[in-house]
N, CA and C atoms as a LAMMPS dump frame, in Angstrom:
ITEM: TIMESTEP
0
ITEM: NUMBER OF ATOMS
285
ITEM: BOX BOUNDS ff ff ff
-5.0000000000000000e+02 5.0000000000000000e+02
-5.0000000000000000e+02 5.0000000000000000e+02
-5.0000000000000000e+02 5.0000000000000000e+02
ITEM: ATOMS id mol type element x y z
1 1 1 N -418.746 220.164 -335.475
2 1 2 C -419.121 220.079 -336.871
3 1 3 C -418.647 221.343 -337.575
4 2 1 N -417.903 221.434 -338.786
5 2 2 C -417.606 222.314 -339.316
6 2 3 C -418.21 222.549 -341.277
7 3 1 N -418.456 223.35 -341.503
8 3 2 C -418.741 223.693 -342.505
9 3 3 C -418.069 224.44 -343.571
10 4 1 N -417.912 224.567 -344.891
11 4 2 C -417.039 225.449 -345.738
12 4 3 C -418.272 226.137 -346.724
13 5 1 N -418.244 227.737 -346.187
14 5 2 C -419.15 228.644 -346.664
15 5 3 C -418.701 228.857 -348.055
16 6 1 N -419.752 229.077 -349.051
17 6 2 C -419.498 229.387 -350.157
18 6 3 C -418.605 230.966 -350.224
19 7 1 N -417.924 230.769 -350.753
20 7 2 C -416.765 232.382 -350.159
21 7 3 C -416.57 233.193 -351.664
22 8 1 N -417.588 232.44 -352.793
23 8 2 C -417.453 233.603 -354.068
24 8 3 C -418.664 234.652 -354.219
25 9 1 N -417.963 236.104 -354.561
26 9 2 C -418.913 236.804 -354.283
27 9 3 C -419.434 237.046 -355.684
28 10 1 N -420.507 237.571 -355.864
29 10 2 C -420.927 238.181 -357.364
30 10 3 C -420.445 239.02 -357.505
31 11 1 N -419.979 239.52 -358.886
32 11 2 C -419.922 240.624 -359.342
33 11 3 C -420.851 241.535 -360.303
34 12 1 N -421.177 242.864 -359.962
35 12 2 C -421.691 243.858 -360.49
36 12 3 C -421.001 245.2 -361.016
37 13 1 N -421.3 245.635 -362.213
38 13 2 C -420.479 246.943 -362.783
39 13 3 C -421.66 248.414 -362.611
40 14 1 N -421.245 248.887 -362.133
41 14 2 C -422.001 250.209 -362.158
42 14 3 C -422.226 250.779 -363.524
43 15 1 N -422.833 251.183 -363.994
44 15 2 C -423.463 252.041 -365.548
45 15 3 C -422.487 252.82 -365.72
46 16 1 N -422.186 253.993 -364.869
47 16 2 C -420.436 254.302 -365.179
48 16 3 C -419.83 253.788 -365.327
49 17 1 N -419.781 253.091 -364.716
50 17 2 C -418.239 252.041 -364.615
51 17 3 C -418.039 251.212 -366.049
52 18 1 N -419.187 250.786 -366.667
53 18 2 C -419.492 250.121 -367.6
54 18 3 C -418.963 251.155 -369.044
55 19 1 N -419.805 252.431 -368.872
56 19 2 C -419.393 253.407 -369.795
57 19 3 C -418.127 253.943 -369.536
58 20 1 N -417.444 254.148 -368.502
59 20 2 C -415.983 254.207 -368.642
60 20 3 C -414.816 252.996 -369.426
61 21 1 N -415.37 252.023 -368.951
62 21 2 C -414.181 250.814 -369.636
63 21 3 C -414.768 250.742 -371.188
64 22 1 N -415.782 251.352 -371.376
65 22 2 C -416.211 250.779 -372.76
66 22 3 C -415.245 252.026 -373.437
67 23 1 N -415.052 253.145 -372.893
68 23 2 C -413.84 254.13 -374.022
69 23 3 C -412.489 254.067 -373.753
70 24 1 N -412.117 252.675 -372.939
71 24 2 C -410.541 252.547 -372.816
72 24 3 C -409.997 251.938 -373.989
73 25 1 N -409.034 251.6 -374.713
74 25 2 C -408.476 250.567 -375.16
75 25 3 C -408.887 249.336 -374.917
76 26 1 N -408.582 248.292 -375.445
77 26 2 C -408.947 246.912 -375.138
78 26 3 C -407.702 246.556 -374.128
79 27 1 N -406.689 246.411 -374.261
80 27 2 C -405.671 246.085 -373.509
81 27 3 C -405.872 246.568 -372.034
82 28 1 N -406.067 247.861 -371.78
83 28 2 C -406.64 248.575 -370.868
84 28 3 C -408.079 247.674 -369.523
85 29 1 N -408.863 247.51 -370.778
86 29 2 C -410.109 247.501 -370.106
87 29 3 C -409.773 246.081 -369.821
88 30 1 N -409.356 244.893 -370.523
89 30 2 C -408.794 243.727 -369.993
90 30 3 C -408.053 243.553 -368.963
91 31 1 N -407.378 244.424 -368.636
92 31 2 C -406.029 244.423 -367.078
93 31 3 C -407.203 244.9 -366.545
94 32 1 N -407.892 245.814 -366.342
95 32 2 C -408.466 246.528 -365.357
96 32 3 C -409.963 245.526 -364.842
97 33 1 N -410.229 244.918 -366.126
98 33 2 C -411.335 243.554 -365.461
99 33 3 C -410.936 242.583 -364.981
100 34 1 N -409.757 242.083 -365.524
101 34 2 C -408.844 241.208 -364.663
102 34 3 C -409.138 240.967 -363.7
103 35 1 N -408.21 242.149 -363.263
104 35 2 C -408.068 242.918 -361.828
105 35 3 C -408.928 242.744 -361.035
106 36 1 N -410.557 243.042 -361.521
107 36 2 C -411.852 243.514 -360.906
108 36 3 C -412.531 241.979 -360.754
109 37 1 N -412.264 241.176 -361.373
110 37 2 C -412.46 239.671 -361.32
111 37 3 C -412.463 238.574 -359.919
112 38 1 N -410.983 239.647 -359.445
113 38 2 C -410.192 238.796 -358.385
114 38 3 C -410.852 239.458 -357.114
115 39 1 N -411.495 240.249 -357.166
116 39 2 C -412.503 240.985 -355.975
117 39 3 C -413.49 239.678 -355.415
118 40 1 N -413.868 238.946 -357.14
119 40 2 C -414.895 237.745 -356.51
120 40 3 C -414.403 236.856 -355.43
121 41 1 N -413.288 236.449 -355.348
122 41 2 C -412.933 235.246 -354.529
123 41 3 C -412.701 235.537 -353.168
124 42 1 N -412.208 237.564 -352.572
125 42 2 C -411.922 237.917 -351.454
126 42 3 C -411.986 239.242 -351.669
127 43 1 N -413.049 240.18 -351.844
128 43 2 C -412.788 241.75 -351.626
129 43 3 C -412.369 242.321 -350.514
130 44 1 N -411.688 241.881 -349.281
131 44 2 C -411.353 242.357 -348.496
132 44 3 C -409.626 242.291 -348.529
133 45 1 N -409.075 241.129 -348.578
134 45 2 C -407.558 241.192 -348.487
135 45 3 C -407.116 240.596 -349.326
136 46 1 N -407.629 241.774 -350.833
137 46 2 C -406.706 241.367 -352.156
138 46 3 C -405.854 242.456 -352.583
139 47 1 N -404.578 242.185 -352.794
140 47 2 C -403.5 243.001 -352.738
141 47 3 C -403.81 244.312 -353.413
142 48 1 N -403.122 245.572 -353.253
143 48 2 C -404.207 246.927 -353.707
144 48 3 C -405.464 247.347 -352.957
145 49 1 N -406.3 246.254 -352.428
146 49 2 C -407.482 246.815 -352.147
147 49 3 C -407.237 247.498 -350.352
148 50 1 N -407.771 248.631 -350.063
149 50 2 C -408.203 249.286 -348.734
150 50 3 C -409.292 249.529 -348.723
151 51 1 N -409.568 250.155 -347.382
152 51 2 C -411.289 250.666 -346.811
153 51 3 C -411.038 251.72 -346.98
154 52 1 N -411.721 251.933 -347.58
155 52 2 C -411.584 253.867 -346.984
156 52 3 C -412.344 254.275 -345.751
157 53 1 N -411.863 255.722 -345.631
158 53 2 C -412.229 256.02 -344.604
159 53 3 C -413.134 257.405 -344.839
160 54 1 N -413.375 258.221 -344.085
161 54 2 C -414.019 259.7 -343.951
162 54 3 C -415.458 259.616 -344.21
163 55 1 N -415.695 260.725 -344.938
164 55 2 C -417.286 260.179 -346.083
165 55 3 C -417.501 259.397 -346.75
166 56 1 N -415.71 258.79 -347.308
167 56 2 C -416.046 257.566 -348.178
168 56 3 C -416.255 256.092 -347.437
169 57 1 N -416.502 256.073 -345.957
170 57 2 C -416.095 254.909 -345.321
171 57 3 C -417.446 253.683 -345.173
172 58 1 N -416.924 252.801 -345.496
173 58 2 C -417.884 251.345 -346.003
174 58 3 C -417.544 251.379 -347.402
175 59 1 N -417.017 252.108 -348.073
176 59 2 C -416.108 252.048 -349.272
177 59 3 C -415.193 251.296 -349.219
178 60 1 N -414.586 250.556 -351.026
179 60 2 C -413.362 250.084 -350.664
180 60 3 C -412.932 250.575 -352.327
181 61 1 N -411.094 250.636 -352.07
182 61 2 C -410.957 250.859 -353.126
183 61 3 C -409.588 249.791 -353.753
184 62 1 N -409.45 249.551 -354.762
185 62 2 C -408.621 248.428 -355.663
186 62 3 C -407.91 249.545 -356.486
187 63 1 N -406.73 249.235 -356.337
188 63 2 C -405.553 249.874 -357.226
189 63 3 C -405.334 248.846 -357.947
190 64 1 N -405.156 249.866 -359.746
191 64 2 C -404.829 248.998 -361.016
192 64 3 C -404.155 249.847 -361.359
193 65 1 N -402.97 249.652 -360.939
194 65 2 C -401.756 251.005 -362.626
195 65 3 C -402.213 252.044 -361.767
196 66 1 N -402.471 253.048 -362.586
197 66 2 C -402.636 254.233 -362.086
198 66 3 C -404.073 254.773 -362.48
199 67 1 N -404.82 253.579 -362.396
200 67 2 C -406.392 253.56 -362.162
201 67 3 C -406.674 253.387 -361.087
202 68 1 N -408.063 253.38 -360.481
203 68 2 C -408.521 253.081 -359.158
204 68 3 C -409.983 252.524 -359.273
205 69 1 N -410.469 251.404 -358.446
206 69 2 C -411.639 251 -358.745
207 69 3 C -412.634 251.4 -357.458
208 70 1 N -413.202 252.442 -356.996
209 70 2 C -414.35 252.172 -355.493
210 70 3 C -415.107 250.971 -355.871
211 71 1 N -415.224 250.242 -354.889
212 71 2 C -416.289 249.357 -354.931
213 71 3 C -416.903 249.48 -353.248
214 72 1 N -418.194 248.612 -353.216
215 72 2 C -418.984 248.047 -351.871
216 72 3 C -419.071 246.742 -351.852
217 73 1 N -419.376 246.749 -350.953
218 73 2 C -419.81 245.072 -350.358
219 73 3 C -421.01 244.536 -349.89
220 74 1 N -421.918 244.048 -350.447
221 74 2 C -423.114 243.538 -349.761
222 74 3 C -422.855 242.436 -349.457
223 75 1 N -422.422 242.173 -347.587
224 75 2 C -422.608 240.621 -347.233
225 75 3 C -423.882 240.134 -347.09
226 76 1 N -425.126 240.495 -346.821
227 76 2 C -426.199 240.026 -347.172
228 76 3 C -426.296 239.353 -348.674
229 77 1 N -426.008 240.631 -349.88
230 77 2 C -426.384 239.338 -350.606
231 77 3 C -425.186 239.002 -351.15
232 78 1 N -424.109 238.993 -350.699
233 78 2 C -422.771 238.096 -351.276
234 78 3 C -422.251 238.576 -352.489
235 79 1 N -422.088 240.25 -352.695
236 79 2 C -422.211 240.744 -353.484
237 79 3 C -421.309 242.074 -353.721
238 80 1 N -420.312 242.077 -354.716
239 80 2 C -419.211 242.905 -354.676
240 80 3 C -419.812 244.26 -355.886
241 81 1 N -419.906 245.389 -355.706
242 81 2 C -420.831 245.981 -356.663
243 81 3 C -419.451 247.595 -357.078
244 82 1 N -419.1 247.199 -357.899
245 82 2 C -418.126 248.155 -358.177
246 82 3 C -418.699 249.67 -359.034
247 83 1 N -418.644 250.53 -358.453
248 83 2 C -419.269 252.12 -358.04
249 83 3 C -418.773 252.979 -359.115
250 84 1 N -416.955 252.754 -359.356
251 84 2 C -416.331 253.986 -360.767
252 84 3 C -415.521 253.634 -360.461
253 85 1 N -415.123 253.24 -361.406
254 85 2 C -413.036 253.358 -362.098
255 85 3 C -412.804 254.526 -363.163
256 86 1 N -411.783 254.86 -362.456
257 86 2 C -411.438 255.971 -363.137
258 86 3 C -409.421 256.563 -362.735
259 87 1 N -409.042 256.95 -363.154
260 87 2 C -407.643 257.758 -363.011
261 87 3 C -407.498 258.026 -361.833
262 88 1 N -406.005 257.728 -361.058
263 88 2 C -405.965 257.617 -359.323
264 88 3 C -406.315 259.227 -358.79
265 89 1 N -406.039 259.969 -360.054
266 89 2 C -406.02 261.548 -359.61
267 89 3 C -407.542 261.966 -359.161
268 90 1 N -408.157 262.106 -359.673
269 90 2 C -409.831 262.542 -359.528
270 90 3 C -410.863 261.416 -359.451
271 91 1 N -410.353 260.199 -359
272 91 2 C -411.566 259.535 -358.748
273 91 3 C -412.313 259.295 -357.62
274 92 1 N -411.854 260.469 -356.846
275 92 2 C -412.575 260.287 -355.581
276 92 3 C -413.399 261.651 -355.537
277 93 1 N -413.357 262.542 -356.29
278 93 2 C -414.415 263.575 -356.761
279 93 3 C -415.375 262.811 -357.536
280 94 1 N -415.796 261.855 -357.946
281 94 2 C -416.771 261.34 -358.857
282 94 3 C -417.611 260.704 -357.789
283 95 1 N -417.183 260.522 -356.181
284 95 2 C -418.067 259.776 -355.806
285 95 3 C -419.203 260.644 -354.834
């Protein structure tokens, strides 16, 4: 007997994350939600995205342009919860 698991995850914006896209451009913050959209259907092997590793590890991060998104993963509750987007240069000091 086989079954087909529901495989879409929720999405959540962090309060940063929220107050960062709210001072981009519109054009901007549209590519970059896009982007952050397509996390729902597979946050693990969507093109751009890696694990990180070190202190940041159970982290993952999504390349947009020359933005970067950290996000996590709750497989308990089916749940993609994105942490800070910000510029590829310093966004790993914010975490």
């Amino acid at each position: 007997m086989s079954f087909e698991k529901n495989s879409m995850y929720s999405l959540r914006l962090s309060k940063r994350t929220a107050k960062f896209l709210s001072k981009l451009d519109k054009n901007t913050t549209t590519r970059i939600l896009d982007k952050i959209e397509l996390l729902k259907a597979d946050p693990y092997h969507l093109p751009g995205a890696k694990q990180l590793t070190g202190h940041l590890e159970g982290l993952y991060r999504l390349r947009i342009g020359n933005y970067r998104a950290v996000y996590e993963i709750n497989e308990k509750g089916h749940i993609v919860i994105v942490l800070v987007v910000g510029p590829r240069g310093d966004i790993y000091n914010k975490l």
